[in-house]
Each structure stands twice: as structure tokens, then as C-alpha cells.
C-alpha positions in Angstrom: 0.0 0.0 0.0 1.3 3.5 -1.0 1.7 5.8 1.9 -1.1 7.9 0.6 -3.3 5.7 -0.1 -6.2 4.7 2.4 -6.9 1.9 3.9 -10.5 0.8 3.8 -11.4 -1.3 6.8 -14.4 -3.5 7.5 -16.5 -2.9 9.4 -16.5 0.5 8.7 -19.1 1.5 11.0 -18.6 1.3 15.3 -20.6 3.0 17.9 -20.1 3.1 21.2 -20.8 5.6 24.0 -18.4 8.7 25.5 -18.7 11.8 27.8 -18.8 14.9 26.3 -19.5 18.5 27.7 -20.4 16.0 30.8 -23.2 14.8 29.3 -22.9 10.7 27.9 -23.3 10.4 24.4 -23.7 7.9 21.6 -21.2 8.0 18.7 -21.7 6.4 15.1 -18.0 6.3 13.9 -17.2 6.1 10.4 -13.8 4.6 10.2 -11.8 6.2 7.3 -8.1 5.3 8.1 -6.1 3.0 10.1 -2.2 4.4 11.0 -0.5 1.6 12.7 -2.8 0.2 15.7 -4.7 3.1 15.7 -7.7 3.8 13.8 -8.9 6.7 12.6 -13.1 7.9 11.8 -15.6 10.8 11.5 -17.5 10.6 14.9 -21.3 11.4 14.5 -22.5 12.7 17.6 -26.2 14.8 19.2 -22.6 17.6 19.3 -21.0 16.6 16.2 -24.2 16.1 13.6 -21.5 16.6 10.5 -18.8 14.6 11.8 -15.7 15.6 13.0 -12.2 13.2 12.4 -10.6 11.3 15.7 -9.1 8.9 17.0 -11.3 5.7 17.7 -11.2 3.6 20.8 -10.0 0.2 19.4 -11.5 -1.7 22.7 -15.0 -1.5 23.6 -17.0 -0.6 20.3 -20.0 -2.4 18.9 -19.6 -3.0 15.4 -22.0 -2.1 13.0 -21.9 -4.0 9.7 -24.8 -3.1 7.7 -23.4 0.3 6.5 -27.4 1.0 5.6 -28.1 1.0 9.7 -25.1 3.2 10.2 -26.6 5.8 7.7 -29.7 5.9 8.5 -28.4 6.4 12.7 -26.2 9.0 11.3 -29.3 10.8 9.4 -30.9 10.5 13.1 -28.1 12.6 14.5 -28.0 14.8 11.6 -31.6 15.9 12.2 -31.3 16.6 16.0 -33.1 13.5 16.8 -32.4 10.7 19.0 -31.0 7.1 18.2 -33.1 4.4 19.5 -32.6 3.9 23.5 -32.4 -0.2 22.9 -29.5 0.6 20.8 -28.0 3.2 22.7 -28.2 0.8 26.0 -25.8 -1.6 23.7 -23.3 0.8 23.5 -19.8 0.0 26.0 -19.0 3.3 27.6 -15.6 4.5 26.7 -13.0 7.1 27.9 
């Protein structure tokens, strides 16, 4: 692989749960890049609706393979609303 050239990883989709302004919050992460052990994605969050790029907790995240689920939960955030609380209570908490 060229060292410009990203890596596409599967699932590329996680969500899992952080705190944030000290409020707990889920996060859809799209995972766009991998450097070493560490993985890269646009976290979708109630504070982030557009996405913003971090780093993503490798332990501790529920992965989402359907890539249609993981838009339409992102579409949810996007529009102010809220994911689905049976979801949400599958999320791990991370730091």
C-alpha cells in the first residue's frame, strides 16, 4: 500500500458511547483510516451532527456492519433527533 493511499477497513461502522461536555453520548464512527494500531473515523455525535475526524477507541466498540443501519443512525443525529434507546443501552462506555 502507498503511503497515501487509504486503507478501507471492514467494518467501517462502530458506535459506542463517551462523555462529552459531561453529558454521555452515543457515537456512530465512520472509520476512514487505520495508521498503525490506531484507527482513525468521523465521529457522529447529538454535538457533532456533521462529523468531525478522531481517534477511535480500538476496545469497547459495537460493530456495526450493515453500512445502511449506520446511515440511516447518522441521518438521526443529523436531524437533531435521537437514536433508538435499545440501541443506545448496547453501546460500551468508553474514555
Amino acid at each position: 500500500m502507498l503511503a497515501n493511499e487509504v486503507e478501507r477497513l471492514k467494518p467501517p461502522y462502530v458506535a459506542f458511547r463517551t462523555m462529552e461536555r459531561w453529558v454521555l453520548i452515543p457515537v456512530i464512527a465512520r472509520i476512514e483510516s487505520r495508521e498503525g494500531r490506531r484507527l482513525y473515523a468521523y465521529w457522529f455525535s447529538r454535538f457533532t451532527p456533521e462529523g468531525t475526524l478522531r481517534e477511535v477507541p480500538v476496545d469497547y466498540v459495537v460493530e456495526l456492519g450493515n453500512d445502511d443501519d449506520a446511515e440511516k443512525l447518522i441521518d438521526l443525529l443529523r436531524g437533531g433527533r435521537d437514536l433508538p434507546v435499545e440501541f443506545v443501552q448496547r453501546l460500551h462506555v468508553i474514555d
